[in-house]
C-alpha positions as CSV (number, residue, x, y, z in Angstrom):
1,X,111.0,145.9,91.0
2,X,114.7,147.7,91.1
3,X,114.7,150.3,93.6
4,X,115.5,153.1,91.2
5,X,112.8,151.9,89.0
6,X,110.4,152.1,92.6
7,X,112.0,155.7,92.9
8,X,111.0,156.8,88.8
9,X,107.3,155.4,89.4
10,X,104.5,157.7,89.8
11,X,104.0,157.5,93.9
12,X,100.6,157.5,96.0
13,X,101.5,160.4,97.4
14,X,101.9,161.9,94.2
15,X,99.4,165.3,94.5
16,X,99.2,165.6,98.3
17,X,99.8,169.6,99.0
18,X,102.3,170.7,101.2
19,X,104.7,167.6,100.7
20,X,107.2,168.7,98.8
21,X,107.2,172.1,100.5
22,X,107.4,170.5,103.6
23,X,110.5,168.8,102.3
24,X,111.9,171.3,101.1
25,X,111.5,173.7,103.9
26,X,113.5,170.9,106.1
27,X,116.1,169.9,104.0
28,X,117.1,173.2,103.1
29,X,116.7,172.3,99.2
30,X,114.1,175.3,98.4
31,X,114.7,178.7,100.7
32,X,111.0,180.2,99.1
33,X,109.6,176.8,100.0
34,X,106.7,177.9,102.9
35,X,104.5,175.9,104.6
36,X,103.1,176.9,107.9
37,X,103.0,175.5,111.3
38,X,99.4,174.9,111.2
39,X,99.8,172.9,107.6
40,X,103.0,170.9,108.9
41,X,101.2,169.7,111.7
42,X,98.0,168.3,109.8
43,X,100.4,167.2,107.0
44,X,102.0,164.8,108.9
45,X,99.2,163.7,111.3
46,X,97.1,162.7,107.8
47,X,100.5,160.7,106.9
48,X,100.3,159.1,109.7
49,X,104.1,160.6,110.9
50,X,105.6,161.9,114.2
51,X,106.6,165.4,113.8
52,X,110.0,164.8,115.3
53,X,109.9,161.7,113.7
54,X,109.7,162.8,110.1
55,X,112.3,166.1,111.2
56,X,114.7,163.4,112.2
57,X,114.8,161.2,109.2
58,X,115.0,164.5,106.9
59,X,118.1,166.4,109.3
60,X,120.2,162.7,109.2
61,X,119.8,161.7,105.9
62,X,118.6,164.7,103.7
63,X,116.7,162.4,101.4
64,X,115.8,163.6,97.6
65,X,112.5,163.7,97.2
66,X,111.5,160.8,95.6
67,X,113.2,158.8,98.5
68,X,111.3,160.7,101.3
69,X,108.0,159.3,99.5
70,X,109.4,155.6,99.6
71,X,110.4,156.3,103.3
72,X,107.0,157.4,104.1
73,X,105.1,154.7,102.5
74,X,107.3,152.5,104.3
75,X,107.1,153.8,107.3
76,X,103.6,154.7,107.7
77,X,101.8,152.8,105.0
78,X,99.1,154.2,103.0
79,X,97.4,157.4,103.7
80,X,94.0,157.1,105.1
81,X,91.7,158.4,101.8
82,X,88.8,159.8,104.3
83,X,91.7,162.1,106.0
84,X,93.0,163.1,103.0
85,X,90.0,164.0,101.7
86,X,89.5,165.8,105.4
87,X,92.6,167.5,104.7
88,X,92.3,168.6,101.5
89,X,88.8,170.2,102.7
90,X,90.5,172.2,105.7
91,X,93.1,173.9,102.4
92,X,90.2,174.6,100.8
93,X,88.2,175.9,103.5
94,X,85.1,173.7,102.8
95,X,83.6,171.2,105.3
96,X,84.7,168.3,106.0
97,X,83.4,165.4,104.2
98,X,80.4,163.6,104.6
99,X,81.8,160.4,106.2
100,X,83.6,162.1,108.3
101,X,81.2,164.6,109.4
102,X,79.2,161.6,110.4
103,X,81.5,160.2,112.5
104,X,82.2,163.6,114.5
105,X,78.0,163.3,114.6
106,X,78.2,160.2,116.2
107,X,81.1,161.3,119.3
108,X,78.2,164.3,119.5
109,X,75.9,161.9,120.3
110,X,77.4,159.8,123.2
111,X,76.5,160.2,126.0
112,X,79.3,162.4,127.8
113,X,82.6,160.2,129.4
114,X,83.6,162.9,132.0
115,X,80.7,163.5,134.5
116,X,80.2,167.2,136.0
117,X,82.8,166.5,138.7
118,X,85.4,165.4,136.7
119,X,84.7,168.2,134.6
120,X,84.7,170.4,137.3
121,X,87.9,169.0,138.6
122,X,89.2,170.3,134.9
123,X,88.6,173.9,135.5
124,X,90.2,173.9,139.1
125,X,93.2,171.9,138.4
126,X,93.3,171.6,134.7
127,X,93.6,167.6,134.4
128,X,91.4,164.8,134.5
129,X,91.3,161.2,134.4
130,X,89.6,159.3,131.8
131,X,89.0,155.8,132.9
132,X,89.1,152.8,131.0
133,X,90.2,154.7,127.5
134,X,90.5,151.3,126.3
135,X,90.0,148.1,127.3
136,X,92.6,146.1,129.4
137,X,93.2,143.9,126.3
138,X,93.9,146.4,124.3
139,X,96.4,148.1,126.7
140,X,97.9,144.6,126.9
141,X,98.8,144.7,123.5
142,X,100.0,148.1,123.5
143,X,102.8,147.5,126.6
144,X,103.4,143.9,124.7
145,X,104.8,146.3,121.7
146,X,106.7,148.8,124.5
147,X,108.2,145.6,126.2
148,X,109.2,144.1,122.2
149,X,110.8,148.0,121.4
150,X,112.7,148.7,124.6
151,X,114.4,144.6,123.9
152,X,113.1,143.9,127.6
153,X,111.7,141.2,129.3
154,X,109.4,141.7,132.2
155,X,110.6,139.0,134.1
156,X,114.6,140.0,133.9
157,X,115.1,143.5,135.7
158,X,118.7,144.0,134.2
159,X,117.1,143.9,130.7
160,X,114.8,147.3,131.5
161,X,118.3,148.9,130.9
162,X,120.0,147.3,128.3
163,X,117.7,148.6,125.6
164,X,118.5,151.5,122.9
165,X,118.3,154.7,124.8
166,X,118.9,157.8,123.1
167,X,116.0,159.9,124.1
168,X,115.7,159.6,127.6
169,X,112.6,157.2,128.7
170,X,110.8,158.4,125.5
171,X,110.7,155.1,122.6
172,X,110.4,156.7,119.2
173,X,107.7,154.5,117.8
174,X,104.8,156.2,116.1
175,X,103.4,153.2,114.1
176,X,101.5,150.3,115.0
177,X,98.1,148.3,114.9
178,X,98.5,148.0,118.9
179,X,99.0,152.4,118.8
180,X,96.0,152.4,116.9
181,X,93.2,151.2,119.3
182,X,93.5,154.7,121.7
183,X,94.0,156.7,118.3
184,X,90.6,155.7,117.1
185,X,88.4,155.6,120.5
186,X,85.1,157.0,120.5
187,X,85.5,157.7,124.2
188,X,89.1,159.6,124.1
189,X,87.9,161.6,121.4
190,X,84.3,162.2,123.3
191,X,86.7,163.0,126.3
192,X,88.6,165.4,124.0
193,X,85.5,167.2,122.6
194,X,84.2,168.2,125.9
195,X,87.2,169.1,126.9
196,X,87.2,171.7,123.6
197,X,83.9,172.2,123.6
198,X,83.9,170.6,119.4
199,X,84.4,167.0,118.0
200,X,86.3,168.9,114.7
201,X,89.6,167.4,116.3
202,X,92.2,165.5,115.0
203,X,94.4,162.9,116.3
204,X,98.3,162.9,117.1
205,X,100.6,160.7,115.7
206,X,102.8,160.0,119.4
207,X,105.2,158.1,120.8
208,X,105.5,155.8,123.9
209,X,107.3,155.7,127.1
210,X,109.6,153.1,129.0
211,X,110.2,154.5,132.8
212,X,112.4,151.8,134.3
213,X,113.4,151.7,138.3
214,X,116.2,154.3,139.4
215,X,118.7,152.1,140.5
216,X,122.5,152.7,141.2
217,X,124.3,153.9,137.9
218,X,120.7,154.1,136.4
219,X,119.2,157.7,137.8
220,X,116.1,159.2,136.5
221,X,116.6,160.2,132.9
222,X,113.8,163.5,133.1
223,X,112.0,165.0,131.9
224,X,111.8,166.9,135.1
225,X,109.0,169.8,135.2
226,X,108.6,171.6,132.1
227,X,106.6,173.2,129.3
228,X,106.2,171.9,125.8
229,X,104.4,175.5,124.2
230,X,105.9,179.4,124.5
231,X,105.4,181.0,127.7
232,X,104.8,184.4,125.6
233,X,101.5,185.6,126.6
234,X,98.7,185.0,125.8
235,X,99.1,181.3,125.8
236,X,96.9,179.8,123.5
237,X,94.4,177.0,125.5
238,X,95.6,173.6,124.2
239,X,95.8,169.7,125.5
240,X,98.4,167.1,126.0
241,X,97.6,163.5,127.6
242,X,99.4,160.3,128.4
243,X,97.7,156.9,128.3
244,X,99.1,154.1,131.4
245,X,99.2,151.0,129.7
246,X,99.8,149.4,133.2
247,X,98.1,150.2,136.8
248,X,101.1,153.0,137.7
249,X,101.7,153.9,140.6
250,X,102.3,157.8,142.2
251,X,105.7,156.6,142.9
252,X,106.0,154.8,139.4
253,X,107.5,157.4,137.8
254,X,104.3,158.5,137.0
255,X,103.2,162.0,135.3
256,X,103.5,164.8,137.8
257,X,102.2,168.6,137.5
258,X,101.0,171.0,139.1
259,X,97.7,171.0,139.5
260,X,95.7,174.7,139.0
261,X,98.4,176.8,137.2
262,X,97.0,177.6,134.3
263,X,95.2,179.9,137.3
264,X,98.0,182.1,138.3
265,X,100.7,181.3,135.4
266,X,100.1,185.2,134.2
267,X,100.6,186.8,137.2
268,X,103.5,184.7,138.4
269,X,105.1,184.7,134.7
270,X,104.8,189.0,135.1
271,X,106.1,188.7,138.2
272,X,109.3,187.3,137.3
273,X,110.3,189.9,135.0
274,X,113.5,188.8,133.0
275,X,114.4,185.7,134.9
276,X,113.8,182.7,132.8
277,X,110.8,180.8,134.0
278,X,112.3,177.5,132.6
279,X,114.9,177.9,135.3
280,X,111.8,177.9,138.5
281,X,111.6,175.1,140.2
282,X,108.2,174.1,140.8
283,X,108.8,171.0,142.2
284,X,107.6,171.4,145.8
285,X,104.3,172.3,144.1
286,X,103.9,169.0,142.1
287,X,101.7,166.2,142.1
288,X,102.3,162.8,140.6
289,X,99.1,161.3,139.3
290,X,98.1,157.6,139.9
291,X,95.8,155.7,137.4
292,X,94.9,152.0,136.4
293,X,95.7,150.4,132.9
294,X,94.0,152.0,130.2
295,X,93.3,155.2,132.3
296,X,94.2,158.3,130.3
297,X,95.4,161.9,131.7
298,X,94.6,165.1,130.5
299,X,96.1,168.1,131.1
300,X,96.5,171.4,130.1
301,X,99.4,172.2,128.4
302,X,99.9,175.5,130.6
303,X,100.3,173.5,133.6
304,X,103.9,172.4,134.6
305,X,104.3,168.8,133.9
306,X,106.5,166.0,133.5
307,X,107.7,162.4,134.3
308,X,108.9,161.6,137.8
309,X,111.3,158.9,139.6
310,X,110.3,155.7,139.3
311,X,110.9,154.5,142.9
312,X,108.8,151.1,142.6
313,X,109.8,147.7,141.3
314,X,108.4,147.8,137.8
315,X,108.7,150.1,134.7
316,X,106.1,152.4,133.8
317,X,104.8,151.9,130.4
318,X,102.9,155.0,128.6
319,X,101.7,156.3,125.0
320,X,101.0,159.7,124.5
321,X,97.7,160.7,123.0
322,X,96.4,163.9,122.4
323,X,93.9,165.9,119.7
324,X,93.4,169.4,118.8
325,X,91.9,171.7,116.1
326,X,92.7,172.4,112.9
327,X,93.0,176.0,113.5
328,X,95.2,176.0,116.7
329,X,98.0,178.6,116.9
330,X,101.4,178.8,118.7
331,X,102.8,182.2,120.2
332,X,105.0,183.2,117.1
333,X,107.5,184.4,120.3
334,X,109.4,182.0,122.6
335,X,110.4,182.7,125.5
C-alpha cells in the first residue's frame, strides 16, 4: 500500500483517549489541548513508548498526526488490548478488568520475594536487592541486544567506544522481546508490590545502559549523584530500579547512592535555605552497590543516586525497570 494511502486509512489507534491531545500538547499544534501528567504517563506506558522517547520524535520532527500513529505502530507495534482496556477503566474510574484483576490476584498470592530483612534493610537505607529477577538466560539475551545497540563486541575493548553516543552511557532503546522478560516478571512486580504495599502497578517502558572502562580520552560520562523528582516538599514516596544484566562489580561503574536519606533529606533540604541542593556534593556519603546478573536494585527515588566510574576491565550493562500507581503525583514546584 502507498504510504499516503497507509496515512488516509482508519488506524488502530484510532479511539485511544488522550492521543491526539498528547500530540498536540507537544507539538505545539493545539494551545487548549490538556492532558495531564498522570494521563501522559499511562498513555505512553499502555503504547508501549519511552516518555523521552516519544518527546523526542515529536520536538525533531513535529509530525502531523496521522504520521505520529504510523511512527507508533512502527515503533512499538500493537497496543496490548488487556492494557488498553486497563486504561480506559482507570479514565473512567471503574476497576480494572477482569483478566487483569486476576493477574494482580495471582502476584497477591506468591509467596513474598523480599524476606523480613531485606525488607527491613528498605526502611533503613531505602534500597534492596532482588535476586535473580530473571533467569541468567534471559539476562543473556538482554546484554546480547545492549552489546548489538552499542555496535560492540565483547571481545574488542576499542569497540566499547566507537558506538553512537549522544546520551551519555544511557542507549535509547525501549522496545524489544529480550526488554520484555523483566517487564512481565511475576517476581519484580511481587518485589514492587511489597515495596507499595498494592499489586495495582504498572510497568515502565525504560531504556538500557552501556558503562564502558574510563580510559585515557574516555572519562566517565555521569550521571554523577543526582535526583530524577522535585525536591519541593513534601516529596511524594516513589521507586526507581536498575536491573544488572552481568555480575557488576562495586567498582564497575555500578549504581551508587546514598543509603538512608530519604531519613534526613527534610531537615538537611531546610537547612540549606536558598542554596541549590543540586549543587551538594554528596559524594563522600555514597555507596556503589554490587550484584550478580539478573539481580535488580531498588531504591527510593528520594535517595541520591547515580552511576559511578567504571574502573574494571569490562562494561557494565543495565536496563532500567521500575512500576508505580496509577494515581502517583509530582510536586507541581521544582526546585
Amino acid at each position: 500500500m502507498p504510504a499516503t494511502a497507509m496515512l488516509d486509512a482508519p488506524s488502530s489507534l484510532s479511539g485511544i483517549r488522550g492521543l491526539s491531545d498528547y500530540w498536540a500538547s507537544r507539538t505545539g499544534r493545539s494551545p487548549d489541548a490538556l492532558i495531564s501528567e498522570e494521563q501522559t504517563r499511562l498513555l505512553l506506558d499502555t503504547l508501549g513508548l519511552g516518555i523521552e522517547q516519544a518527546a523526542s520524535y515529536l520536538g525533531a520532527d513535529w509530525p502531523d498526526y496521522p504520521t505520529f500513529e504510523a511512527w507508533i505502530l512502527a515503533t512499538a507495534g500493537e497496543p496490548d488490548p488487556l492494557l488498553l482496556a486497563r486504561y480506559d477503566a482507570w479514565l473512567d474510574g471503574a476497576p480494572p478488568p477482569d483478566a487483569e484483576r486476576r493477574r494482580q490476584q495471582a502476584i497477591e498470592a506468591m509467596m513474598p520475594v523480599l524476606d523480613a530483612d531485606a525488607l527491613a534493610g528498605w526502611d533503613a537505607e531505602g534500597f534492596v536487592i532482588l535476586r535473580r529477577a530473571i533467569t541468567l538466560d534471559e539476562a543473556k539475551a538482554a546484554e546480547a541486544l545492549l552489546w548489538r545497540l552499542a555496535m560492540a563486541a565483547p571481545d574488542d575493548p576499542d569497540s566499547w567506544y566507537r558506538g553512537p553516543r549522544n546520551n551519555g552511557i544511557m542507549v535509547q532503546h525501549f522496545q524489544d522481546p529480550a526488554l520484555e522478560a523483566a517487564r512481565r516478571s511475576p517476581r519484580v512486580h511481587k518485589a514492587f508490590a511489597q515495596l507499595w504495599g498494592s499489586t495495582d502497578l504498572w510497568m515502565t517502558t525504560d531504556r538500557m545502559s552501556f558503562n564502558p572502562p574510563e580510559r585515557p580520552g574516555r572519562p566517565f560520562q555521569g550521571p554523577l549523584l543526582h535526583w530524577d523528582v522535585s525536591l519541593a516538599l513534601p516529596i511524594p514516596f516513589a521507586t526507581q530500579g536498575i536491573l544488572y544484566l552481568t555480575d557488576t562489580s562495586a567498582d564497575q561503574g555500578a549504581l551508587q547512592l546514598v543509603p538512608g536519606f530519604h531519613h534526613r533529606i527534610e531537615d538537611w533540604l531546610d537547612g540549606l535555605g536558598d542554596a541549590d541542593p543540586r549543587e551538594v556534593d554528596l559524594s563522600a556519603e555514597a555507596r556503589t552497590i554490587a550484584a550478580g546478573a539478573g539481580d535488580l536494585v531498588i531504591w527510593r527515588h528520594d535517595l541520591p543516586h547515580g552511576a559511578s566510574p567504571n574502573r574494571t576491565d569490562r562494561p557494565r550493562m543495565a536496563q532500567y525497570i521500575n512500576m508505580y500507581p496509577a494515581d502517583l503525583t509530582s510536586h507541581p514546584v521544582w526546585r
